[in-house]
VEXMAR-49876 format. One line per 5 residues: their letters; for each residue x, y, z of C-alpha. Coordinates in Angstrom, 3 decimals, m for minus. Layout:
N
a> X/Y/Z; ... .
//
This chain:
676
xxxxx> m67.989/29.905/19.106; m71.227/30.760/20.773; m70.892/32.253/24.030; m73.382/31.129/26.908; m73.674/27.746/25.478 .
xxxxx> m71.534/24.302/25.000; m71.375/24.610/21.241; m68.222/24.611/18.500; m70.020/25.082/15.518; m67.746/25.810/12.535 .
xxxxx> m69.617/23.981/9.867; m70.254/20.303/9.669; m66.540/19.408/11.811; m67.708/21.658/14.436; m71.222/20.252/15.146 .
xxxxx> m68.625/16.866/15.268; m67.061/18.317/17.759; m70.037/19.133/19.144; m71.507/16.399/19.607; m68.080/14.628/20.510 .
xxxxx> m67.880/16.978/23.757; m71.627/16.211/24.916; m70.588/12.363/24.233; m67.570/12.084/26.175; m68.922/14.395/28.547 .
xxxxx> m71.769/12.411/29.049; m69.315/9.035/29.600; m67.328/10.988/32.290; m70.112/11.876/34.432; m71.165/8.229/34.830 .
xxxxx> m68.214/7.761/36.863; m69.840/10.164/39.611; m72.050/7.599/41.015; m73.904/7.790/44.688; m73.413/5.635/47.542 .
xxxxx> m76.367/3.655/46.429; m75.105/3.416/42.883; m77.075/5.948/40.838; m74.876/8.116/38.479; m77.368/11.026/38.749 .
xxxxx> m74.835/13.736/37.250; m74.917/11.962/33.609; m78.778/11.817/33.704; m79.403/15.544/34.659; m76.769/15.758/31.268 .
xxxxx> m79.189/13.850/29.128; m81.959/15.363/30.455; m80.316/19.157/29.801; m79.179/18.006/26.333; m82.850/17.573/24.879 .
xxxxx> m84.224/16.135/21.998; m82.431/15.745/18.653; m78.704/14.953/18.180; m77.564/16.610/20.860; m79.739/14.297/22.833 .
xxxxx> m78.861/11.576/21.191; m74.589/12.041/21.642; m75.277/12.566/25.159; m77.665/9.134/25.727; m75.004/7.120/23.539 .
xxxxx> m72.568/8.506/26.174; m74.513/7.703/28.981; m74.559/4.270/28.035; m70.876/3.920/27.229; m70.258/4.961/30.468 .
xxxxx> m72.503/3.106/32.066; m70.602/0.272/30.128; m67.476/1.147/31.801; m68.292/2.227/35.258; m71.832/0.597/36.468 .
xxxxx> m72.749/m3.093/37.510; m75.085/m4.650/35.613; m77.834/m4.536/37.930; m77.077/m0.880/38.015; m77.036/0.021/34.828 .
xxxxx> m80.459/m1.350/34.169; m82.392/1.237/36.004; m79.945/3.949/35.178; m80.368/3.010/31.223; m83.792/2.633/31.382 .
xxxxx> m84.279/6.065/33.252; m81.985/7.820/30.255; m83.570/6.550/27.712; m87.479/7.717/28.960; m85.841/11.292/29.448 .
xxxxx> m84.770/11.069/25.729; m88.310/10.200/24.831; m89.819/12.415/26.727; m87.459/15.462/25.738; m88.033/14.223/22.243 .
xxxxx> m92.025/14.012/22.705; m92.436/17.725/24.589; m89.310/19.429/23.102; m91.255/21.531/21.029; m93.447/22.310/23.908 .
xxxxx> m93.139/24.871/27.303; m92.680/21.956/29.177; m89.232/21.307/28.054; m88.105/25.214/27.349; m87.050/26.076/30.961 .
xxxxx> m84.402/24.502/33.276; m87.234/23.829/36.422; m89.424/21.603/33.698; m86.826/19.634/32.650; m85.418/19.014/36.069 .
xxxxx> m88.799/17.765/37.863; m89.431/15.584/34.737; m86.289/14.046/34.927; m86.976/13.495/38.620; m90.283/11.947/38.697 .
xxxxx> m89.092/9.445/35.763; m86.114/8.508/38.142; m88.207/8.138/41.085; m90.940/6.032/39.398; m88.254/3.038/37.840 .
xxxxx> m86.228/3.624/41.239; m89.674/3.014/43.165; m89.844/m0.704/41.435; m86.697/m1.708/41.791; m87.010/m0.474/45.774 .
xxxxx> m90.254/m1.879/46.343; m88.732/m5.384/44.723; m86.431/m5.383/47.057; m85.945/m7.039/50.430; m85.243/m3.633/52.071 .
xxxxx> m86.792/m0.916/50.530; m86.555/1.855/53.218; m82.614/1.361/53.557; m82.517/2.341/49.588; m85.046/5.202/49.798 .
xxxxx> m82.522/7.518/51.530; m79.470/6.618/48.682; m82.838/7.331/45.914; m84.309/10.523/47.652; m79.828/11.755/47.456 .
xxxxx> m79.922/10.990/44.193; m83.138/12.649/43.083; m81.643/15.833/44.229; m78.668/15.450/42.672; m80.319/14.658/39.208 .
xxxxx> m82.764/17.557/39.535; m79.489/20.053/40.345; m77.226/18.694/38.033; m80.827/18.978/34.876; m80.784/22.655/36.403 .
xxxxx> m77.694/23.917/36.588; m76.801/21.969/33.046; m79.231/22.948/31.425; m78.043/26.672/30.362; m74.595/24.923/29.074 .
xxxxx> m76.569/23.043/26.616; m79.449/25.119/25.605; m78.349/28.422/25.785; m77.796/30.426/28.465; m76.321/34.090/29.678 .
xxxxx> m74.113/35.149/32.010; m74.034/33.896/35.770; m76.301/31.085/34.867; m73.398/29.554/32.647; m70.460/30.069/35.255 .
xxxxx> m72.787/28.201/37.597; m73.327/25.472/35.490; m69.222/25.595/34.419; m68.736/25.007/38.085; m70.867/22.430/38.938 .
xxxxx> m69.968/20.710/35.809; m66.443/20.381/37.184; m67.520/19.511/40.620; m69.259/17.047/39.544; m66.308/15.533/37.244 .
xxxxx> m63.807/16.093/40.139; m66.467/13.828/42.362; m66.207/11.198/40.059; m62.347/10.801/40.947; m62.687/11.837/44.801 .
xxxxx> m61.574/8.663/45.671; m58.452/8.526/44.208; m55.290/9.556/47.145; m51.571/9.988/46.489; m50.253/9.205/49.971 .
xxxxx> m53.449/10.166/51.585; m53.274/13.422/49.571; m56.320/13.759/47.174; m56.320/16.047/44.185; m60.238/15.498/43.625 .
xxxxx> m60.508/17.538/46.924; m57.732/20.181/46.295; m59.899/21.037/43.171; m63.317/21.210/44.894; m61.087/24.054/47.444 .
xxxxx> m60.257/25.520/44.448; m63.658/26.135/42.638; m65.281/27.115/46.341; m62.881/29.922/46.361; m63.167/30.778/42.998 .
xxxxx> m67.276/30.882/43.034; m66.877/32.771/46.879; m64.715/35.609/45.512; m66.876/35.973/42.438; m70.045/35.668/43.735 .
xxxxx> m69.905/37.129/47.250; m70.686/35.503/51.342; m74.275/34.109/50.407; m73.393/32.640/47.041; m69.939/31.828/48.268 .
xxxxx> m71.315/29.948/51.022; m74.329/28.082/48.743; m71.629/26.740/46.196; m69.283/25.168/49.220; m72.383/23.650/50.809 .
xxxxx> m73.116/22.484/47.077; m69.828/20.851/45.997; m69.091/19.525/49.768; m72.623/18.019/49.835; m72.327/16.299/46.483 .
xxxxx> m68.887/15.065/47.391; m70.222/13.281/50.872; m73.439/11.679/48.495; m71.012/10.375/46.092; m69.108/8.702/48.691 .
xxxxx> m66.308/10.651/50.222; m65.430/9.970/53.744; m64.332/14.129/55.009; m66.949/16.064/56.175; m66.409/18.784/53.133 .
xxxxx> m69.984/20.026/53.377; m68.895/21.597/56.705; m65.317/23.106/55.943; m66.206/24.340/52.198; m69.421/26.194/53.627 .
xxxxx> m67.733/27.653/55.784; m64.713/28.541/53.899; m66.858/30.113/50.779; m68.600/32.057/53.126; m65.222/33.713/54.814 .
xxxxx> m63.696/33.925/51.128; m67.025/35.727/49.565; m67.003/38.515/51.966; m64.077/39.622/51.204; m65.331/40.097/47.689 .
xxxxx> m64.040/42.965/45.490; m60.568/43.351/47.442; m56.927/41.374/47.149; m56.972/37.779/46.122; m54.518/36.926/49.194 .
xxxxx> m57.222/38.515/51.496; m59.623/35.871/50.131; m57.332/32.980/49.880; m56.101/33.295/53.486; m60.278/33.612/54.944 .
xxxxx> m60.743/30.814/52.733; m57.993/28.642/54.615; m58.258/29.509/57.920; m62.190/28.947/57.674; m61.645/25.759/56.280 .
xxxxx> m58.619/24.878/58.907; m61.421/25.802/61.709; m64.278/23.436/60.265; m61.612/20.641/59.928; m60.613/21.186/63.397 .
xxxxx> m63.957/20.860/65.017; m64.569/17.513/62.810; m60.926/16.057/64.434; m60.115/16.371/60.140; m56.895/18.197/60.192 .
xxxxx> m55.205/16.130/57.530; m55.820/15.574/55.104; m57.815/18.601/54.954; m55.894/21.790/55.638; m52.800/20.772/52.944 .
xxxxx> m55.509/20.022/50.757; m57.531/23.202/50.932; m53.888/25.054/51.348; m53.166/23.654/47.671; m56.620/24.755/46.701 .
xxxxx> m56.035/28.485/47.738; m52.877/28.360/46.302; m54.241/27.171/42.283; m57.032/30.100/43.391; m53.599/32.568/44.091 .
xxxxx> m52.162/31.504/40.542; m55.272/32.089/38.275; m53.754/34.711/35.632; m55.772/37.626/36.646; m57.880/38.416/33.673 .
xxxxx> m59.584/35.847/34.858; m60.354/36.990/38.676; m59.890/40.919/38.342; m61.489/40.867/35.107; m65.133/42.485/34.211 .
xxxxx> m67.050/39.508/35.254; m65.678/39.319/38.569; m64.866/42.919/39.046; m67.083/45.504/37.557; m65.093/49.129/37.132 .
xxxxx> m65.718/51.332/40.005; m68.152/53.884/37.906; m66.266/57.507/37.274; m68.855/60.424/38.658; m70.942/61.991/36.636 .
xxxxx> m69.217/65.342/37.514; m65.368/63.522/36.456; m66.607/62.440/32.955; m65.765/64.436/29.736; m68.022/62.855/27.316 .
xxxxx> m68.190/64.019/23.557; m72.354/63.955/23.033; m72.185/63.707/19.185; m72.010/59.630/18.916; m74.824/59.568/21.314 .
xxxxx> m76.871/62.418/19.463; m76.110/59.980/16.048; m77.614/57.242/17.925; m80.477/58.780/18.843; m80.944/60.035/15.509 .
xxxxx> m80.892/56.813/13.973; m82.945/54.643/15.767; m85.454/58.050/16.062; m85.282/57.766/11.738; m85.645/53.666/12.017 .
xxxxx> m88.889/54.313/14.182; m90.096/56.754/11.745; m89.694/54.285/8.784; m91.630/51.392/10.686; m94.037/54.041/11.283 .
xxxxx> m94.634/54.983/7.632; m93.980/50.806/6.834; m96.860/50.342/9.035; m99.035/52.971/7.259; m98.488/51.921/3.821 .
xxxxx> m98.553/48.440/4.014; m102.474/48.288/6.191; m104.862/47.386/4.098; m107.934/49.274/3.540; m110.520/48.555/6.528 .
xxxxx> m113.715/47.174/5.107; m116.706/45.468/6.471; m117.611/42.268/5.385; m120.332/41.445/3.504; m123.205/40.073/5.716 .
xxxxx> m124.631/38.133/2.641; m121.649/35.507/2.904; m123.417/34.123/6.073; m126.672/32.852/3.878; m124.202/32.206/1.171 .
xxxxx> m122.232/29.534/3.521; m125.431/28.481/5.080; m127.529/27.520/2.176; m124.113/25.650/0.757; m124.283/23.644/3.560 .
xxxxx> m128.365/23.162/3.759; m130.039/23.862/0.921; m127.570/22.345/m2.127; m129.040/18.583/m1.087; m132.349/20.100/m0.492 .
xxxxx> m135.363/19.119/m3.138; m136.504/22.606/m3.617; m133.122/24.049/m4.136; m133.827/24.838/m7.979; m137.143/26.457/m7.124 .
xxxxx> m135.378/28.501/m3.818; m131.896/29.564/m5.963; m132.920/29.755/m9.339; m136.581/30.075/m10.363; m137.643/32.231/m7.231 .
xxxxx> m134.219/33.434/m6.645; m135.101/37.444/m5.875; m138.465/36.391/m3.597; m135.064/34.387/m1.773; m132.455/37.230/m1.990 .
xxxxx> m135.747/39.691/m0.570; m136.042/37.296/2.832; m132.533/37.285/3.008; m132.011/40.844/3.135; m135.077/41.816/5.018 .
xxxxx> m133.881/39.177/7.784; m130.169/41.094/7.661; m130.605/43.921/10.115; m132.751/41.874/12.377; m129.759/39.501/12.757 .
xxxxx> m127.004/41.689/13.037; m128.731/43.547/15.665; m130.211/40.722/17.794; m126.747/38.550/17.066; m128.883/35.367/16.578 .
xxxxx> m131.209/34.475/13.820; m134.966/33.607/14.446; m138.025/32.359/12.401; m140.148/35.366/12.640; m137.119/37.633/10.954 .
xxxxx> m138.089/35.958/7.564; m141.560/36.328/5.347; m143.917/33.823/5.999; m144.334/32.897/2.450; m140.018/31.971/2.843 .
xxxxx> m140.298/29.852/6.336; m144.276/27.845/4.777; m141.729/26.816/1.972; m138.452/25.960/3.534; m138.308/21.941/4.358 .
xxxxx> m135.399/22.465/6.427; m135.931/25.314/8.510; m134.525/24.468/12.235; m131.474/23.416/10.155; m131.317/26.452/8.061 .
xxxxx> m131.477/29.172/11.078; m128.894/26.864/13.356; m126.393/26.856/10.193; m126.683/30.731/9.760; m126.650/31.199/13.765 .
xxxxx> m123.219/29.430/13.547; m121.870/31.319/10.545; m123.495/34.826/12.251; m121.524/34.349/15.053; m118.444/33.247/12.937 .
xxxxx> m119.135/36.720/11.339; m119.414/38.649/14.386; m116.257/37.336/15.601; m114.401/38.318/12.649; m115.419/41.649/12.257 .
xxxxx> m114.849/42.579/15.980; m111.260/41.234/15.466; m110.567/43.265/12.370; m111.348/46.124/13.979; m109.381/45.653/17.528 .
xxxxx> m106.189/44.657/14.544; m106.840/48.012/13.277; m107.363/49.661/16.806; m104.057/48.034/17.353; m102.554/49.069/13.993 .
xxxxx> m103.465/52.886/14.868; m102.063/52.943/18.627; m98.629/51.118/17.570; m98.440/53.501/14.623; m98.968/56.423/17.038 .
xxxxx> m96.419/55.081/19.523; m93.753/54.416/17.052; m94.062/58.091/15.794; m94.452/59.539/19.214; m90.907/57.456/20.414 .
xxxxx> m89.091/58.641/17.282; m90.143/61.942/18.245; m88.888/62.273/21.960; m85.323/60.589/20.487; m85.000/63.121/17.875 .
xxxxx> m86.164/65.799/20.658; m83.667/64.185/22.857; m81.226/64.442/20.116; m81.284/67.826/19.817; m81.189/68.507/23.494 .
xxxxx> m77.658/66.851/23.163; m76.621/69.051/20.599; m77.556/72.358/22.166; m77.543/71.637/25.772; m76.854/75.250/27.045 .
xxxxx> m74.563/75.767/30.479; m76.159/74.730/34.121; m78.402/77.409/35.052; m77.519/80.099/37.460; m77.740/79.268/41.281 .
xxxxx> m79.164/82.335/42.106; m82.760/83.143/39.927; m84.905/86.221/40.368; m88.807/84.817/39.414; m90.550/83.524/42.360 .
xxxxx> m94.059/81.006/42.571; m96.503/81.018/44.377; m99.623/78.413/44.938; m103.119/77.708/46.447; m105.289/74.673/46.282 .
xxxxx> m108.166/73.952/47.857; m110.927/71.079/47.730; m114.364/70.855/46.812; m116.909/71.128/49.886; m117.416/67.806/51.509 .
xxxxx> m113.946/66.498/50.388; m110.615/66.268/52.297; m108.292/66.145/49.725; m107.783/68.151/46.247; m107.900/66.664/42.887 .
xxxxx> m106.122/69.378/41.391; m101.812/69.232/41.742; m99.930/71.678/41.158; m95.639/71.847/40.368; m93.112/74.134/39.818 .
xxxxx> m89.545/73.469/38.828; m86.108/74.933/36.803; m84.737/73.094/34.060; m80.925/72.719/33.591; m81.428/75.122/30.394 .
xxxxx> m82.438/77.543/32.919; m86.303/76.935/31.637; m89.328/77.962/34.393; m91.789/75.070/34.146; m95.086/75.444/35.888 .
xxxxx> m97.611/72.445/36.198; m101.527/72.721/36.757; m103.387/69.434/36.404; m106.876/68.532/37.451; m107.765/65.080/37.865 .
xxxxx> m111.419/64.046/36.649; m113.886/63.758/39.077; m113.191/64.812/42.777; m111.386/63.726/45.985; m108.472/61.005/46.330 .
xxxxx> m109.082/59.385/42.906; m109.024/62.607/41.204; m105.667/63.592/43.524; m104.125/60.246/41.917; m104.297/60.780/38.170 .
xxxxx> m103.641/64.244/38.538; m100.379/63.636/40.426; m99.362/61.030/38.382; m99.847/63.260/35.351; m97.471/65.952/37.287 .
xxxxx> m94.387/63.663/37.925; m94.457/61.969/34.691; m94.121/65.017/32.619; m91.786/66.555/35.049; m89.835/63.790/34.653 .
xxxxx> m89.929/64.100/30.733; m89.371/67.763/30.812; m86.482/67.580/33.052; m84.837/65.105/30.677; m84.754/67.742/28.146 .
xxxxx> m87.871/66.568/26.198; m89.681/68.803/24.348; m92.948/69.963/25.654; m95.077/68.664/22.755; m92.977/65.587/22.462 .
xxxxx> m93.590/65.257/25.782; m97.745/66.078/26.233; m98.123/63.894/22.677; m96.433/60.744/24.681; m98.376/61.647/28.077 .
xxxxx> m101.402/61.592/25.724; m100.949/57.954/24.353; m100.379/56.180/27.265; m103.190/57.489/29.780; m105.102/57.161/26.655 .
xxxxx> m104.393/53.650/26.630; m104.602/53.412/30.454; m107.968/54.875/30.863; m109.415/52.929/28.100; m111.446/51.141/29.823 .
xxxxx> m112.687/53.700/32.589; m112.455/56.989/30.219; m110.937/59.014/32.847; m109.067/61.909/31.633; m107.007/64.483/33.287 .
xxxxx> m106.604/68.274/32.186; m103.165/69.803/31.697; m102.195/73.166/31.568; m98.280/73.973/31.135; m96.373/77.623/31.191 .
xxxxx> m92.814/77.492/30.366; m91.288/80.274/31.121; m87.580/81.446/29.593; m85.859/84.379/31.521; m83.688/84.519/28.804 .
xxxxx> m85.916/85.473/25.721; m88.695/86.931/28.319; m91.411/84.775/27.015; m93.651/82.134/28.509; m95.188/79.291/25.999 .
xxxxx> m98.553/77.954/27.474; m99.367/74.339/26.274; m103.005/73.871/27.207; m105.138/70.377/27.179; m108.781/70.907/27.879 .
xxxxx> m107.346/73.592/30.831; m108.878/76.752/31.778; m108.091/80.376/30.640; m104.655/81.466/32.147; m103.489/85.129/32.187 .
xxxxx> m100.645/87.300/32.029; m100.825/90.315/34.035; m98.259/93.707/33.329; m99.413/96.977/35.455; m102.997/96.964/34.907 .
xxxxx> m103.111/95.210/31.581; m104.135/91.790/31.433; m104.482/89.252/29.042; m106.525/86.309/28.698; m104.885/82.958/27.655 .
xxxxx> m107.349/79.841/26.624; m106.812/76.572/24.535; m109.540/74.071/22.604; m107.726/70.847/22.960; m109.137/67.689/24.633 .
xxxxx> m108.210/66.868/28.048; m104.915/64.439/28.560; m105.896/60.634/27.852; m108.942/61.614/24.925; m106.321/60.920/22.421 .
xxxxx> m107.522/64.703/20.672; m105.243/66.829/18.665; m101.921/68.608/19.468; m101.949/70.867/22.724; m102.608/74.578/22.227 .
xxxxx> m99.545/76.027/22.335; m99.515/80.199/22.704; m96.337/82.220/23.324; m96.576/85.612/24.936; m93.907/88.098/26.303 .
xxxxx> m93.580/88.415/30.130; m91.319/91.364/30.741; m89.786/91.689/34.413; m92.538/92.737/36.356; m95.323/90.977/35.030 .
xxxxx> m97.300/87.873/36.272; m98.200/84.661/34.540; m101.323/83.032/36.075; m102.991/79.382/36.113; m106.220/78.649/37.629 .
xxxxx> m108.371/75.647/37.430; m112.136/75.493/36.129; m113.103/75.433/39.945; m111.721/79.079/40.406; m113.475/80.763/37.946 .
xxxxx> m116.365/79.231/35.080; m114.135/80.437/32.123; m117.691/81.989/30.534; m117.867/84.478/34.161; m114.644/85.346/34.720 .
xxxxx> m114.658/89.218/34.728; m114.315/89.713/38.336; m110.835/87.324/38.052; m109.737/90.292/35.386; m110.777/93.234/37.286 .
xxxxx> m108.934/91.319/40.143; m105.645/91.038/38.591; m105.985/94.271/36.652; m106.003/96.015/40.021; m103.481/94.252/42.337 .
xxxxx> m100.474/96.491/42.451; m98.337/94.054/45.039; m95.245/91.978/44.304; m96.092/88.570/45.830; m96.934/86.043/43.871 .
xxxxx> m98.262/83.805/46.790; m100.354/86.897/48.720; m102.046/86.919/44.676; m102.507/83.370/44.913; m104.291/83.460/48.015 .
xxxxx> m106.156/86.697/46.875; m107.677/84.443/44.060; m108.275/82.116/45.925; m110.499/83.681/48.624; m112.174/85.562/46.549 .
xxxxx> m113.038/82.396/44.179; m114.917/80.819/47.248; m116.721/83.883/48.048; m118.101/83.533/44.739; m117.834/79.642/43.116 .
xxxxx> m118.738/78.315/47.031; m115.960/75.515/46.239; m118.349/73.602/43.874; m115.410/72.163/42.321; m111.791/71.130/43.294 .
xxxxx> m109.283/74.665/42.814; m105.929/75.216/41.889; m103.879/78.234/41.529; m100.443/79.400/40.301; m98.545/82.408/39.886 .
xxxxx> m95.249/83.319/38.403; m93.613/86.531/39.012; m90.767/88.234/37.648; m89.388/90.342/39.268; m87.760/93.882/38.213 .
xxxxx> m83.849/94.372/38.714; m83.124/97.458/39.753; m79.272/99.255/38.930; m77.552/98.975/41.658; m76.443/102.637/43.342 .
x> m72.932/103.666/42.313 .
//
């Protein structure tokens, strides 16, 4: 059985079956007829069933019940509406006209409206039908909606809808129908209000009364159940999520109160009483189950989850990626230009074969014809367009057919042009997806790993401090550099210096974008070069068409092993300072979004006392940077942030802020014994 759709397929019997439920289905809902004598609830069915056999079981229904339950002069129109919906599902099935629910619905519409306009306009009263034509036109278009998901389909809360209004709309079609003034037609529309309330909430609680009580009054029925089930699913949906009885008795008294104010107490109230009470019985795997009730989800501090199924996971679909990515490699083909001779080739097959000179052209003067061809090549390829002055004169004094030689190889030129543009955005393509696919099945295996050896929650308590400085370029009143500092949950220092291309807000933008997105991967427990190869690709892709690019320069930091890793992409020199020695950091890779090589990566010790430093190109030209060493080889404080502003200062003494700067400084700090 597939779920989310009205189909028992279990070989050749089932598709019977099949097609037995859309025909007697189809027969029933002709019964649910307006009070102008439409039966708009079996056309929406036709008009949801679509083209093929499925279509057809549903039409041969239609007409059976129209058969049974129409007049003659009714069934006309009705008949002759159903069968243009076949024709036109059948015609546009295959098309996007027919593939969603709102498509299907307004063509089913306009063909009711345009044979319901004839027979109105034929008659001897046409605007007391338009109102019972306009009712029905709604309820075709709703019932083609809210059908159409049972019959082609559909997921979830679109198929309980259409479940619902599928046995509204049956109920309707017996609404009339009273056992000493007591109608179970009505006790079952209570019942599927207070259902839809308490699974869908007050709003769609309320929509699905106003539904089922309007369709009821359209078809016929005499109470004013538009009023009392609106009200009552909106009373019975907000009390969504808790008891059943809760529900049942908001759902009664708000229907008592709307059948009050209408003077409607019988038959009403027993009837919506008998309602609540089929709602009351429901087993409750049908009402407290999932769909109705989601689990309350367990905090994330209560679960004890084993991470080894997950790690396999990730392992797995990280290997899968890896073998489309070497699938993809092997099976491109070699890239290769195409010949620019098969342009004359095609042209003179289409010119010259009928042309009286062809022998003396092709065969007896064939090189003198290869020669203008070839001479003519570059000219044409460059210009895009072929003219008469590209060939030799003693070519164009011979050639009978000259305007209609050049406009044949203009057409296959461009034809050419075309062709080798696309094969070369296919491989562009071919190279970005390949990169992608290994770049995903790296962060998963990264990710995978993290599972395996996540290490405790870091300390609360940490001894390194940070300490930062930005400032603009003169004339600007923001910074383009950004700069971020954060702890992992493996107890990892991360510190973040990015400097957006260009100056000013723009500049601020991509460089703060750059910041939180590899934050956010590193905080995830990706790997830094997992992470910076990923970054790479998509601002690659992002700035394709404006080649901006940002630089990136990283320091992780781990108190643990007392070393700091700096990943660098097209950033400045960064240095680690201990006592007076200092050491100069630098990288060659391409800025973030050139789609260059791997980041630099260099690892260095920090020992407790030392500083780890990041500037930005605006701080200090990375070929004149001796003062910046002499600087930190002679600072003797502690403070990360009084060094900060230190460089800082002194770089506008010096650069005159003729670009955007950025600093950052890590410190460790010493720990001293405590005194006994």
């Amino acid at each position: 059985m597939a779920y989310g759709q009205l189909t028992l397929e279990r070989g050749r019997a089932g598709r019977l079956v099949n097609l037995g439920v859309r025909f007697f289905l189809s027969a029933a809902l002709t019964a649910g007829q307006t009070a102008g004598g439409a039966a708009p609830f079996a056309l929406g069915w036709v008009a949801a069933a679509g083209p093929g056999p499925e279509g057809i079981a549903a039409l041969t229904g239609a007409a059976a019940g129209a058969a049974l339950f129409l007049q003659f002069a009714e069934a006309l129109p009705f008949l002759a509406v159903a069968v243009l919906v076949l024709a036109a599902s059948t015609a546009l099935g295959g098309t996007r006209l027919f593939s969603k629910a709102r498509n299907a619905a307004l063509t089913a519409v306009g063909l009711f409206v345009t044979v319901e306009g004839i027979y109105i306009l034929q008659s001897l009263s046409p605007l007391d039908r338009l109102a019972d034509c306009l009712a029905a036109s709604a309820l075709l278009g709703a019932s083609a909606w809210l059908f159409f998901p049972l019959l082609r389909g559909g997921e979830g809360r679109e198929v309980v809808d259409g479940l619902i209004f599928l046995a509204g709309a049956l109920v309707t079609a017996v609404e009339g129908l009273e056992l000493l003034g007591f109608s179970p037609a009505r006790t079952l529309l209570c019942f599927l209000a207070a259902l839809a309330a308490y699974d869908r909430g007050p709003a769609a609680g309320a929509a699905f009364g106003l539904g089922l009580g309007l369709t009821a009054e359209l078809c016929g029925s005499r109470l004013p159940l538009t009023a009392a089930l609106g009200l009552a699913g909106l009373a019975a949906g907000s009390r969504q999520g808790r008891r059943r009885t809760g529900a049942a008795l908001a759902f009664l008294a708000a229907a008592g109160t709307a059948a009050l104010a209408e003077g409607q107490i019988l038959p009403l109230v027993p009837e919506a009483a008998a309602g609540t009470g089929l709602f009351l019985a429901l087993p409750g795997r049908f009402v407290a189950g999932k769909r109705v009730r989601p689990a309350i989800p367990v905090p994330a501090a209560d679960r004890k989850e084993d991470p080894t199924p997950w790690r396999q996971r990730l392992d797995r679909a990280a290997a899968a990626l890896r073998d489309l990515y070497d699938s993809i490699g092997r099976s491109a083909p070699p890239v290769a230009d195409e010949n620019p001779a098969i342009v004359f080739d095609r042209s003179a097959e289409k010119v010259c074969r009928g042309c009286a000179l062809c022998e003396l052209c092709w065969q007896k003067d064939y090189t003198g014809t290869f020669n203008a061809m070839n001479d003519a090549t570059p000219y044409l390829l460059e210009r895009g367009r072929a003219l008469a002055k590209d060939f030799p004169e003693y070519f164009t004094g011979r050639c009978v057919h000259l305007p209609d030689l050049l406009a044949a190889i203009n057409a296959e030129l461009s034809a050419f042009l075309l062709r080798r543009q696309y094969r070369r955005q296919l491989e562009e393509t071919r190279r970005s997806a390949r990169g992608q696919y290994a770049q995903l099945s790296e962060l998963l295996t990264a990710t995978a790993a993290g599972l395996e050896s996540a290490a405790p929650a870091m300390a609360a308590e940490s001894p390194c401090r940070v300490g930062a400085a930005l400032r603009p370029k003169a004339g600007e009143t923001v910074c383009g550099d950004t700069v971020a500092s954060f702890r992992t949950d493996r107890g990892l220092w991360c510190l973040l210096l990015a400097d957006g291309m260009g100056s000013g807000e723009p500049a601020r933008k991509e460089s703060a974008l750059i910041c939180r997105l590899l934050q956010q991967f590193l905080e995830a427990g990706v790997a830094p070069e997992a992470a910076l190869k990923t970054l790479n690709s998509a601002m690659g892709l992002r700035g394709a068409d404006s080649g901006a690019f940002t630089t990136v320069d990283l320091c992780v930091y781990d108190p643990a092993a007392k070393e700091a890793a700096f990943y660098k992409c097209g950033a400045a020199p960064s240095y680690i300072k201990r006592g007076g020695v200092v050491r100069r950091i630098t990288g060659a890779s391409l800025p973030v979004g050139l789609q260059g090589p791997p980041p630099d990566v260099t690892k260095a010790p920090l020992p407790p006392g030392g500083f780890a430093v990041m500037v930005s190109d605006g701080v200090a030209d990375p070929a004149e940077d001796e003062w910046l060493l002499n600087l930190l080889a002679g600072w003797v404080g502690d403070d990360p942030q009084d060094l900060a502003g230190l460089i800082l200062a002194e770089s506008v003494r010096r650069e005159r802020l003729r670009d955007d700067c950025g600093v950052q400084v890590l410190y460790c700090p010493e720990i001293k014994a405590r005194e006994v």
